[in-house]
N, C-alpha and C positions, 0 to 999 in steps of 0.2 A: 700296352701297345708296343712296346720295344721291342718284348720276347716274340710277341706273334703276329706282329706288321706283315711279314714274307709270308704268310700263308695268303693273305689278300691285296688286295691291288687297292691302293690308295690315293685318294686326294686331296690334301691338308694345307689351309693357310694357315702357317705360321705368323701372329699376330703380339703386340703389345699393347695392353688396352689404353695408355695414354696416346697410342698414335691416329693421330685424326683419318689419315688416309684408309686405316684399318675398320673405324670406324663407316666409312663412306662404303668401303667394302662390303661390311656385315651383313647389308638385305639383300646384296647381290647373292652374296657366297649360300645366304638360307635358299634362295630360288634356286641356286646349281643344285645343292644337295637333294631337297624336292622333289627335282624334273628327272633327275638322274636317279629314285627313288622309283617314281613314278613309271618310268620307263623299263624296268629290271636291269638297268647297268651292275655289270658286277664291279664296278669303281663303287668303294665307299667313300665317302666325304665326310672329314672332317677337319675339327681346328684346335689350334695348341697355342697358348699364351706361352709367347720362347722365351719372357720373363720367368715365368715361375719354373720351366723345364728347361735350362740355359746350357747343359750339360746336353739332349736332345738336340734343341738346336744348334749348339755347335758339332755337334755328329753330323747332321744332314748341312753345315756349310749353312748355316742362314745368316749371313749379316747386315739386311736391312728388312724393315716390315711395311707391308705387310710382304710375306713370302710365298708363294704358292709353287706346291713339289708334288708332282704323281709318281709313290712309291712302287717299284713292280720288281719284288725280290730285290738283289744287290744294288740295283741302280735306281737312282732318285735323279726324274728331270725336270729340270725347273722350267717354269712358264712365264714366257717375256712377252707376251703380246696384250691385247687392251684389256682392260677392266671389264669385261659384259660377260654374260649369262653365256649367250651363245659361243664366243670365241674360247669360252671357259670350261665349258661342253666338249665343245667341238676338238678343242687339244687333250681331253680327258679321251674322247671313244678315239683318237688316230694315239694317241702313245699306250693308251693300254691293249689295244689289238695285236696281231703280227707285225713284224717289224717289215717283213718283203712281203705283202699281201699278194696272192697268183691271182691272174683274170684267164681264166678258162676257155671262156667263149669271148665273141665279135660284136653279144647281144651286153656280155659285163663289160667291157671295152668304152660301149657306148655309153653303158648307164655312167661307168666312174665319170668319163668327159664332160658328161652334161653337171656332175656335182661338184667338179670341183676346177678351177680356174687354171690351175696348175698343179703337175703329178709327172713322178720320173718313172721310167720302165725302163728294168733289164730284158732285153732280147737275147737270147742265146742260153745255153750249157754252163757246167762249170768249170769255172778259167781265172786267171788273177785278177779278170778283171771284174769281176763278180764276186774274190773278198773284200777289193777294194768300195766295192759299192753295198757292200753288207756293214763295213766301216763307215761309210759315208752316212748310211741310215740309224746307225745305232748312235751318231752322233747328232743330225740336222733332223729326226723325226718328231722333233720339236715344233719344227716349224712346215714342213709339209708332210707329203705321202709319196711313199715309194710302192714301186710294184714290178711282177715279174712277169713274162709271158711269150708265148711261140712269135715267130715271126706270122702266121696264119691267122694269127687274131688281130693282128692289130691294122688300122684301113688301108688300103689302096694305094691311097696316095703317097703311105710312107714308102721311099726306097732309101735301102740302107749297100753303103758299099762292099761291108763287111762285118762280120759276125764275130762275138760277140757285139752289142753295143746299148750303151746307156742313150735313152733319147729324153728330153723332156719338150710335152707340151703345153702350151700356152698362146694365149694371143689368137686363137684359132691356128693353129700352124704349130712347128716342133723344127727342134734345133736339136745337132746328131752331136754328143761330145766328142771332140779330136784331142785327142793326148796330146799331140804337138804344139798344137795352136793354142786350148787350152789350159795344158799343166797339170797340174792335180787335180784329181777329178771332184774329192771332198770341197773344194774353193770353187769348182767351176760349179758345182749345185749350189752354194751358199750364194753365189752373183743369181745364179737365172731362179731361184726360187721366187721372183717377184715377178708379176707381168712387167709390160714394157712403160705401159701408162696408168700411173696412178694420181691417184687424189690424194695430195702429202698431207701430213700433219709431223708436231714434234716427234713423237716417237716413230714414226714410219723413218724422218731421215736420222734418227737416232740408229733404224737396226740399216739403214744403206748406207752408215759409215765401212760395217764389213767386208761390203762388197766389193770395194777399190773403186766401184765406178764414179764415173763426172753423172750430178744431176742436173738438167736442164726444167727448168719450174717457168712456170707461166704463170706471175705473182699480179690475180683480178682479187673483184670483187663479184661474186657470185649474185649478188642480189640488182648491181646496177648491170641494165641488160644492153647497155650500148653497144656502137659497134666494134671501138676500141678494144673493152674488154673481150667480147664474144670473138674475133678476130684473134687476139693473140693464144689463145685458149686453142680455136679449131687449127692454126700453123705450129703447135707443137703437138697438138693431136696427130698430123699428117705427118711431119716429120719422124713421128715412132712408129706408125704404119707403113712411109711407103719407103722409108731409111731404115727398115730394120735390120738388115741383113749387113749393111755399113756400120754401123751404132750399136749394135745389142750388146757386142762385148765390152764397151769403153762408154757409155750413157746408161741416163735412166732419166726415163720423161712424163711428164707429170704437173697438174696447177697445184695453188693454191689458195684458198679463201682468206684474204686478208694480206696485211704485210707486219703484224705484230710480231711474229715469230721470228721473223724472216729480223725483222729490224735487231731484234735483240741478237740476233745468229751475227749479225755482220756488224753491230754497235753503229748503224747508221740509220738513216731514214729513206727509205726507197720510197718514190713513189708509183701510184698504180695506178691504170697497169704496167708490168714491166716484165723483161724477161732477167733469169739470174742463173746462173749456173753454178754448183757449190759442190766442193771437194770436199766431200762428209769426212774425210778419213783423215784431214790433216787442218781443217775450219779456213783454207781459199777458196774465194771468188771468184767470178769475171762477171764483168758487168758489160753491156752494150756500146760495143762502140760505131754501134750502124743504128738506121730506121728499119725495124723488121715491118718489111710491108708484105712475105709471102715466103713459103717453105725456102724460096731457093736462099734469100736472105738468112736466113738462120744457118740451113746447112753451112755456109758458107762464116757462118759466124761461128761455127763448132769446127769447121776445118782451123781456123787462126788458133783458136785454143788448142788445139791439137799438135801444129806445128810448130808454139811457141808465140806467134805474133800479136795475140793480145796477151797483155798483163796481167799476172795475178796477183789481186788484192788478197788483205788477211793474213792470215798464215798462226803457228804456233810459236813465233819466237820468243823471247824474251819478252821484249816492247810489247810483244801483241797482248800476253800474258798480265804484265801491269796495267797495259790498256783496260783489258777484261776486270782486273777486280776494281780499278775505277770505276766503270762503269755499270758493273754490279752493283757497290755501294749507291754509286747514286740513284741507279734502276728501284731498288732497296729504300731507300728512304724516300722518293719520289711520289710510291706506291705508297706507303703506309700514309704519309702526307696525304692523296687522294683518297685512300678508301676510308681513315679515321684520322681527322684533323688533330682532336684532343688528344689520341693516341700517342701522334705523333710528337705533338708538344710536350705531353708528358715523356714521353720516351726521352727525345732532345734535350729538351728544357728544362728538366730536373738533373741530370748530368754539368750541362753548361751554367744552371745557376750555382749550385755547388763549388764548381770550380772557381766561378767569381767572386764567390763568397773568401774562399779560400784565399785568392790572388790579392783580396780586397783587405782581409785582415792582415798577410804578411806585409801589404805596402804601410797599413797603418800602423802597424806594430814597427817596422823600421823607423818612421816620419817621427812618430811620439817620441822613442827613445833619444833621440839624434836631436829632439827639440826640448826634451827635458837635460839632458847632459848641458846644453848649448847655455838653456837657461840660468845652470848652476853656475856655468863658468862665470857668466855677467854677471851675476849677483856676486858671486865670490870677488872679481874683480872690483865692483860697486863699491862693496863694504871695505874692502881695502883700501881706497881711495878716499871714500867719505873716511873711515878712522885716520887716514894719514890727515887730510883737511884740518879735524877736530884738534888734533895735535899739533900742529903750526897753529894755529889759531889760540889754543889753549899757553904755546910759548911765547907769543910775542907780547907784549906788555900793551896794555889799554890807557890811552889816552887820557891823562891828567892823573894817574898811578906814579909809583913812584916803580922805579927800573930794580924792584925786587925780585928775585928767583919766584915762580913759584912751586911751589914745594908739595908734592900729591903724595897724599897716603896711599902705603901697600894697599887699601879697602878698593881706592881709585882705580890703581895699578890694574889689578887683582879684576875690576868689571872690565877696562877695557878691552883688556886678553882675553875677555870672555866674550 
């Protein structure tokens, strides 16, 4: 596989058969291989225990498992997005194709739009601003699609001030990059490769730490359909629709189901519904300091973040740092307590009796000794006292005797001292 990987395009999870997660993987990873089989993908799929080939995988950079890399000549890129079949597919046929795919016609234009949510186009000739977007793609074609095409292909409605230009669309609508405004243009694709409004989960605000942006979350519960929840959900829907043009460079908006995540994110208890807004890139908050009754409340609630006037909670500091493995620990045994009691007790309880054990014998190993020495001493004093008695007693003369010495043999002598 080493020598002649580069003749073919490849797609290999790197696994460790003790790791459970790799495990969970393994029926996934057979159906990828299958479907991409079955289909004549020229991606072959396979897999590599990075235990037994640990010299391999530390060539391709693998340092946790499971690992998945589509090998295409010199470059190997790794795949950060969800565990499934599809999403696993779908990053296989967009990194092993062209890197700048051309739309020819107005008829592929339309078709790309409708397959895919989000996609950047270069318009124009060759210019630097077209290495910098060939840079841009050989790095983030990871995670979308890039493409290239005349100003005559693409709809109507696009008007462009000037030529060259990178546009991306999304959201039904497109956004023109401005060097000025925007900066580097590799950082301005990594922000807008998300639509505006999504459905978060942990890893979704895992990869919009990248982006720098503030995200706005609408934390319901999806199953109770009151008006409460339903309410706060369609006011941040609006606010990404009809503020996008305020918002898209500095937000990103979106619910979520539940507040478990969210709780552990911020080591508190939110309750729901609520709105939250959270600084992926640096772990601060802002919490509400109004009643969101309707879009213009909220904006209005994103303008004080903005200009400084609400508070931000959280953060990375020190304190915040101790806070967190506190709270892990306890998050951590909380959990094991819940899902296996016995576990747990034995886990706990076999450390902490040990140690009692231990504290239990130094305290009575001290108490013994200190109470055998103690003993000696009285005793030795005892017999000291009782032999002195004996001996005043043995000198003084008894009653109706005559006031003679008495006179004790060496034998006498000789037991006393003993």
């Amino acid at each position: 596989f080493k020598d002649n990987r580069k003749d073919d395009i490849w797609l290999v999870d790197f696994y460790a058969p003790w790791c459970g997660h790799c495990k969970k993987l393994e029926p996934i990873w057979n159906e990828v291989g299958l479907e991409m089989k079955n289909i004549g993908s020229p991606v072959k799929v396979g897999k590599m225990d990075a235990t037994s080939y640990s010299s391999i995988a530390s060539e391709f950079g693998v340092r946790g498992y499971p690992t998945i890399k589509l090998l295409k000549g010199d470059l190997a890129y790794n795949y950060r997005g969800p565990r499934t079949k599809d999403d696993i597919i779908e990053f296989a046929h967009r990194v092993s194709g062209a890197l700048i795919r051309p739309l020819p016609s107005q008829q592929m234009f339309e078709h790309v739009q409708k397959r895919h949510r989000v996609f950047f186009v270069y318009i124009g000739g060759e210019s630097p601003l077209k290495e910098k977007y060939i840079d841009a793609a050989s790095e983030l074609i990871v995670y979308t699609y890039f493409f290239s095409a005349s100003e005559e292909v693409v709809p109507e409605y696009v008007t462009l001030k000037e030529r060259p230009a990178v546009l991306v669309f999304k959201d039904e609508t497109y956004f023109v990059y401005d060097e000025y405004e925007d900066g580097d243009l590799s950082s301005w694709i990594n922000r807008e490769r998300f639509q505006n409004y999504l459905t978060m989960d942990g890893f979704l605000l895992y990869e919009l730490g990248d982006t720098g942006k503030l995200v706005a979350i609408a934390v319901i519960d999806e199953k109770n359909t009151s008006i409460e929840h339903t309410r706060l959900k369609s006011v941040i829907q609006e606010v990404a629709r009809d503020y996008r043009d305020q918002f898209h460079r500095d937000f990103q908006f979106g619910h979520m189901d539940g507040n478990d995540y969210i709780n552990t994110l911020l080591m508190d208890e939110l309750k729901v519904p609520t709105v939250v807004v959270l600084n992926t890139s640096n772990q601060q908050y802002f919490l509400l300091d109004r009643q969101i009754r309707n879009a213009e409340d909220m904006v209005q609630f994103i303008n004080n973040i903005l200009d400084g006037t609400v508070e931000a909670q959280g953060g990375d500091s020190i304190l915040q740092r101790l806070k967190r493995i506190v709270f892990d620990a306890k998050s951590t045994i909380v959990s094991i307590f819940k899902s296996s009691p016995l576990m747990g007790c034995f886990l706990f309880g076999l450390p902490l009796g040990v140690i009692s054990i231990m504290c239990y014998g130094i305290y009575t190993a001290d108490t013994d000794g200190g109470y055998i020495e103690e003993r000696y001493e009285v005793s030795r004093s005892e017999s000291e006292s009782q032999e002195a008695t004996e001996a005043s007693k043995e000198q003084e003369p008894r009653s109706g005797d005559a006031l003679v010495p008495t006179v004790q043999g060496p034998k006498d002598v000789l037991e006393k001292k003993k």
